[in-house]
C-alpha positions as CSV (number, residue, x, y, z in Angstrom):
1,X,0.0,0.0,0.0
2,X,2.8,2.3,0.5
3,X,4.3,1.7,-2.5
4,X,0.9,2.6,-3.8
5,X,0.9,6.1,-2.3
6,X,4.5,6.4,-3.2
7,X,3.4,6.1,-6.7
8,X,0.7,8.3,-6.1
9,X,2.6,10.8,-4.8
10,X,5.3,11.0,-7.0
11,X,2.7,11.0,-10.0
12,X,0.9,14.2,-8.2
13,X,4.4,15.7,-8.2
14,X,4.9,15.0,-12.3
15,X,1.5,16.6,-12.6
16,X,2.1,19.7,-10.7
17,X,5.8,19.7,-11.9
18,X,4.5,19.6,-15.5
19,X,1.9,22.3,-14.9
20,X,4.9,25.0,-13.3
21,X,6.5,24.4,-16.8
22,X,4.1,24.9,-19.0
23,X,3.1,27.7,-17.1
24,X,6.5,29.4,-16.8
25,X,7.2,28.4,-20.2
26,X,4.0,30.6,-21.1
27,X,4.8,33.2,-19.3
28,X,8.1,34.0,-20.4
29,X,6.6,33.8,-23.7
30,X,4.6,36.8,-23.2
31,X,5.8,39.9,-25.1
32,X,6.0,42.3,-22.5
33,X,7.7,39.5,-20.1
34,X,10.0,38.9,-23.4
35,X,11.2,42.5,-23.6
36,X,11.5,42.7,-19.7
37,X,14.0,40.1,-19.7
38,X,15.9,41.9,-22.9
39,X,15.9,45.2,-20.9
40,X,17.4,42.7,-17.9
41,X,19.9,41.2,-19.6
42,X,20.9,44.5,-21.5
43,X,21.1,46.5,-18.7
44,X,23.6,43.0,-16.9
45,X,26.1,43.1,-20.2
46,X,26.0,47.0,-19.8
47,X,27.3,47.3,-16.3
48,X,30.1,44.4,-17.2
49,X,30.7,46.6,-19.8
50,X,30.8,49.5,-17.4
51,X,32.9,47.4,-15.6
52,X,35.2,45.7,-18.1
53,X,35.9,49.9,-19.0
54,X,37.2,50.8,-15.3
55,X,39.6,48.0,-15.1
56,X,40.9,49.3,-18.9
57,X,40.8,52.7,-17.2
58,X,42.8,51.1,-14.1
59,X,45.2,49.3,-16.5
60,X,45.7,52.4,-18.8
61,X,46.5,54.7,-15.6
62,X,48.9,52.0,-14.3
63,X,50.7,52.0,-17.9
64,X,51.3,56.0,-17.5
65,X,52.5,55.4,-13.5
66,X,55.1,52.9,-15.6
67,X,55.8,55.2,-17.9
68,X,56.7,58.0,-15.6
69,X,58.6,55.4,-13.5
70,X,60.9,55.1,-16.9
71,X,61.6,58.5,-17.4
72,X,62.8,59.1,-14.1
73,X,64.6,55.7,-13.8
74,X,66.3,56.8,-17.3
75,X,67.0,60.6,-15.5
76,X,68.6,59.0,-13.0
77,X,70.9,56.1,-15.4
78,X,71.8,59.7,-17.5
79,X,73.0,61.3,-14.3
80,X,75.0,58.4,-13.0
81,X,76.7,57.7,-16.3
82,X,77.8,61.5,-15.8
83,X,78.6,61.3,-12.4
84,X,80.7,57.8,-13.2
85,X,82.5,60.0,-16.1
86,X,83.1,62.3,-13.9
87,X,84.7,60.6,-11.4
88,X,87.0,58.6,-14.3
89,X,88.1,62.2,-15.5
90,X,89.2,62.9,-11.9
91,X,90.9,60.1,-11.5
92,X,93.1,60.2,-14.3
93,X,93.5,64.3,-13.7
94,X,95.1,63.2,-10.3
95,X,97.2,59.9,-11.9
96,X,98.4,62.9,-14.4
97,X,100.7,63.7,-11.5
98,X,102.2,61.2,-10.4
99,X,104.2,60.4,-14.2
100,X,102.5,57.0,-14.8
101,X,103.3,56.0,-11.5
102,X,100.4,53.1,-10.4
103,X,101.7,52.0,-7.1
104,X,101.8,56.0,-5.9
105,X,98.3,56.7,-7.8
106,X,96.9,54.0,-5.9
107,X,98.0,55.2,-2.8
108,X,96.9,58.6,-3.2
109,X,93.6,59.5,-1.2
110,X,91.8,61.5,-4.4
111,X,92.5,58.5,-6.4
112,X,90.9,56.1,-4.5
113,X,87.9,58.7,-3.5
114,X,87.2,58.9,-7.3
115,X,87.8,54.6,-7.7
116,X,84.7,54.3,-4.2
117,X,82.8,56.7,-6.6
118,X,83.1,55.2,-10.1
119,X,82.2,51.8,-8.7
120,X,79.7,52.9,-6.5
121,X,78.2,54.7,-9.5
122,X,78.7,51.8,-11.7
123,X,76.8,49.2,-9.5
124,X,74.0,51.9,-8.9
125,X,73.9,52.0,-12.9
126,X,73.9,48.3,-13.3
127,X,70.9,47.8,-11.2
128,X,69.2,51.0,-12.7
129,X,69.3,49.6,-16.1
130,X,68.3,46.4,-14.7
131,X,65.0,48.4,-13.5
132,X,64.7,50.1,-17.1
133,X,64.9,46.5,-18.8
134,X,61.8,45.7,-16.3
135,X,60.0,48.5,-16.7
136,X,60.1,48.2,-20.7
137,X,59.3,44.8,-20.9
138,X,56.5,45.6,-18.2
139,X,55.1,48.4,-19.9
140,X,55.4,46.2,-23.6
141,X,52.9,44.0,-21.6
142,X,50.7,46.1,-20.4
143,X,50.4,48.1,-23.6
144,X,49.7,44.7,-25.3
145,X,47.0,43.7,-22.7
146,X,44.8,47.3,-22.9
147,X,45.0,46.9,-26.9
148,X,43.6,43.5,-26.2
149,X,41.2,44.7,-24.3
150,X,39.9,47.5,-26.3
151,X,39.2,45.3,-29.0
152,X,37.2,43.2,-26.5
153,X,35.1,45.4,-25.3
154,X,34.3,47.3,-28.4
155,X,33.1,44.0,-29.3
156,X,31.0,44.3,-27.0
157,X,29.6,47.3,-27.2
158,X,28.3,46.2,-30.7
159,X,26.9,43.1,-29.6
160,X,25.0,45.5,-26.6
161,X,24.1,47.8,-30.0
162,X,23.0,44.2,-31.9
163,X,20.9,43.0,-28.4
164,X,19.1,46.2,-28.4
165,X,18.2,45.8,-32.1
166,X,17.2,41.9,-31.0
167,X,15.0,42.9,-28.3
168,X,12.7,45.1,-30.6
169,X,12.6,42.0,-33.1
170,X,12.6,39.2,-31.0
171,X,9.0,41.0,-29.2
172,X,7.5,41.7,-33.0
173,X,8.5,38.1,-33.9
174,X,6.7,37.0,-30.6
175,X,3.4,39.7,-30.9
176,X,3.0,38.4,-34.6
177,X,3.6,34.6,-33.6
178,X,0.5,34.5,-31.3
179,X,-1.5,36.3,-33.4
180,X,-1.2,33.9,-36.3
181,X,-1.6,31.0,-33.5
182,X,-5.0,33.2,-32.6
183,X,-6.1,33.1,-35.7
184,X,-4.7,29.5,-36.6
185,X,-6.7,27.8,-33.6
186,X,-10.3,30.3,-33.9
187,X,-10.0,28.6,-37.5
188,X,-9.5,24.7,-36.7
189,X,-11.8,25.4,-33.6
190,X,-9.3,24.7,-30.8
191,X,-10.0,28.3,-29.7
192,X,-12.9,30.6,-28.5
193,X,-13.2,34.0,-29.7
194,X,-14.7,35.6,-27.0
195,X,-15.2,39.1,-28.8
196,X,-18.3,36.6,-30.3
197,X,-18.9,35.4,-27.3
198,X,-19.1,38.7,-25.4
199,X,-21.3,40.2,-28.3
200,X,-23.6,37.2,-27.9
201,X,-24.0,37.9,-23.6
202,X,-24.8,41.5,-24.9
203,X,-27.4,41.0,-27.2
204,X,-29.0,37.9,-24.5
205,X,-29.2,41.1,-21.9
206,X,-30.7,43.3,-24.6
207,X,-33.8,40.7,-25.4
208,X,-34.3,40.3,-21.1
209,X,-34.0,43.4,-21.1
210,X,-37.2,43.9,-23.4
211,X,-38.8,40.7,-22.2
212,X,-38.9,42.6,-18.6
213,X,-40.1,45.5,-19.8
214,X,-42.8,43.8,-22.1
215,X,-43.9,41.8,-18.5
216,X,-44.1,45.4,-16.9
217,X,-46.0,46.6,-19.5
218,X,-48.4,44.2,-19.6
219,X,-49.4,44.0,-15.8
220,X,-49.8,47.6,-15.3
221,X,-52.2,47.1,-18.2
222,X,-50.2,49.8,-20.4
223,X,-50.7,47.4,-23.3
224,X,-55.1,47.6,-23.1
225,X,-54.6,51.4,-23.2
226,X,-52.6,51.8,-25.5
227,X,-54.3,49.5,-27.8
228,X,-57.6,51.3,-27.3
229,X,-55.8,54.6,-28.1
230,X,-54.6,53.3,-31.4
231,X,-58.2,51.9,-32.2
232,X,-59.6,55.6,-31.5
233,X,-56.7,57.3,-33.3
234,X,-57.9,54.6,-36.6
235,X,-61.7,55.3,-36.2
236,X,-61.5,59.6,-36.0
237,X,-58.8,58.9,-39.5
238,X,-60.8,56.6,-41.0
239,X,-64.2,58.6,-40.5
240,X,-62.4,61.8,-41.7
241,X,-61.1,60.1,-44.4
242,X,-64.5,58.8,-45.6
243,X,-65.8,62.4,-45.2
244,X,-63.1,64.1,-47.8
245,X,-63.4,61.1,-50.0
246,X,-67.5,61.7,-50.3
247,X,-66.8,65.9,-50.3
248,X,-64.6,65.7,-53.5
249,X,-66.7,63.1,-55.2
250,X,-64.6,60.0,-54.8
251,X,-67.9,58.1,-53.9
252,X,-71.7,58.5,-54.2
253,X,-72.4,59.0,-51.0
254,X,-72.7,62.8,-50.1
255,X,-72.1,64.0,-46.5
256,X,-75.2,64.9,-45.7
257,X,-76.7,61.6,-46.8
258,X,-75.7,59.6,-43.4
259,X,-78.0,57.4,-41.8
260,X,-78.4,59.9,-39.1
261,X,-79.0,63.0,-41.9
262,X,-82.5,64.8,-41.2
263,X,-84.3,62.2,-44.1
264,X,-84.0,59.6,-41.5
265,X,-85.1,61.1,-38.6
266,X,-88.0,63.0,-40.6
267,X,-92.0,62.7,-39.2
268,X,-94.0,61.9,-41.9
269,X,-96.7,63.8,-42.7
270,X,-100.0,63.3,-41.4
């Protein structure tokens, strides 16, 4: 028996499962639900877009950071290749004394002052070119990257152009696809038109209407009256009529000769 109501069950749930879907399906076939859900997913891919462009924005601003970073890196690798010639130029100014002498060239303090400078400068070089290498390769990245991306998005900013284009379509398409099923199903009989039907409940209210009225009529007894009225209205017409008819000579009979007229009702003479 369980089993039984298991089946039961679960067959209740197909039902009602099946229902949702046809009802969700026919909802999100209606036009206006249609072009909601356009306007939805338009206004989505817009603020991607919207967001897709401040990241571009973020990259691009980060590429000019780079770029300034280069200049003064490069400054600073000009300066130190001056500073490094300089201190070579001292150096041999003060080995210029000494005759070609190393051992006292070496020895003397200015010389080895301008030998701590020229390698000092000469490492700080070395790792400033070292940051310029970076930098350029970084920057030949990045520039790469935001070209990329540019393309991208103004890919997508047609295909937001093409959706909007879609939307308008994609609702006609839908509008004129149920009125061709309306029209389709009124002519096979799977459908009702209930302009008819509506026009047929008006016209049914229209004769109760006058049946009620005619009931009225009759049992306040407006019907007797007026009927006599008309059959007065006939006689008066129909006796005038007779009288013009007999003045003008359309018939024999004068108007003085009526049954009540003076021979009738004369005494004979005694």
């Amino acid at each position: 028996m369980f089993r039984a109501i298991g089946k039961y069950l679960r067959a209740i749930g197909y039902l009602l499962t099946f229902r949702i879907d046809k009802a969700s399906e026919s909802l999100r076939m209606n036009p206006g639900v249609v072009s909601a859900n356009y306007d939805r997913i338009i206004t989505e891919k817009r603020s991607r877009i919207n967001q897709y462009k401040d990241a571009i924005s973020a990259m691009i601003a980060q590429e000019e950071t780079k770029k300034e970073k280069l200049k003064v890196v490069t400054e600073e690798i000009e300066r130190l290749e001056k500073l490094k010639a300089g201190a070579a130029a001292k150096a041999r100014q003060v080995a210029s004394k000494y005759n070609g002498d190393p051992e006292a060239t070496r020895n003397d303090p200015e010389y080895q002052k301008c030998q701590a400078a020229f390698t000092d400068f000469s490492s700080t070089l070395s790792e400033k070119q070292a940051r310029v290498a970076e930098l350029e390769s970084d920057l030949e990245q990045l520039v790469e990257n935001v070209n990329r991306h540019k393309l991208q998005i103004q890919t997508q900013m047609r295909e937001l152009e093409k959706l909007g284009e879609e939307k308008h379509d994609a609702v006609a398409s839908m509008l004129s696809a149920q009125e061709e099923k309306q029209i389709a199903d009124l002519m096979t009989g799977l459908a009702e038109d209930r302009t008819s039907e509506e026009l047929r409940e008006l016209r049914d209210l229209r004769n109760k209407a006058s049946a009620n009225a005619r009931v009225s009529r009759e049992l306040a007894g407006l019907d007797t009256k007026q009927a006599e009225a008309e059959f007065m209205d006939f006689a008066v017409n129909s006796q005038a009529n007779d009288e013009f008819d007999a003045l003008i000579g359309l018939t024999n009979k004068s108007p003085e000769s009526d049954g009540d007229g003076p021979e009738k009702t004369r005494i004979p003479e005694s």
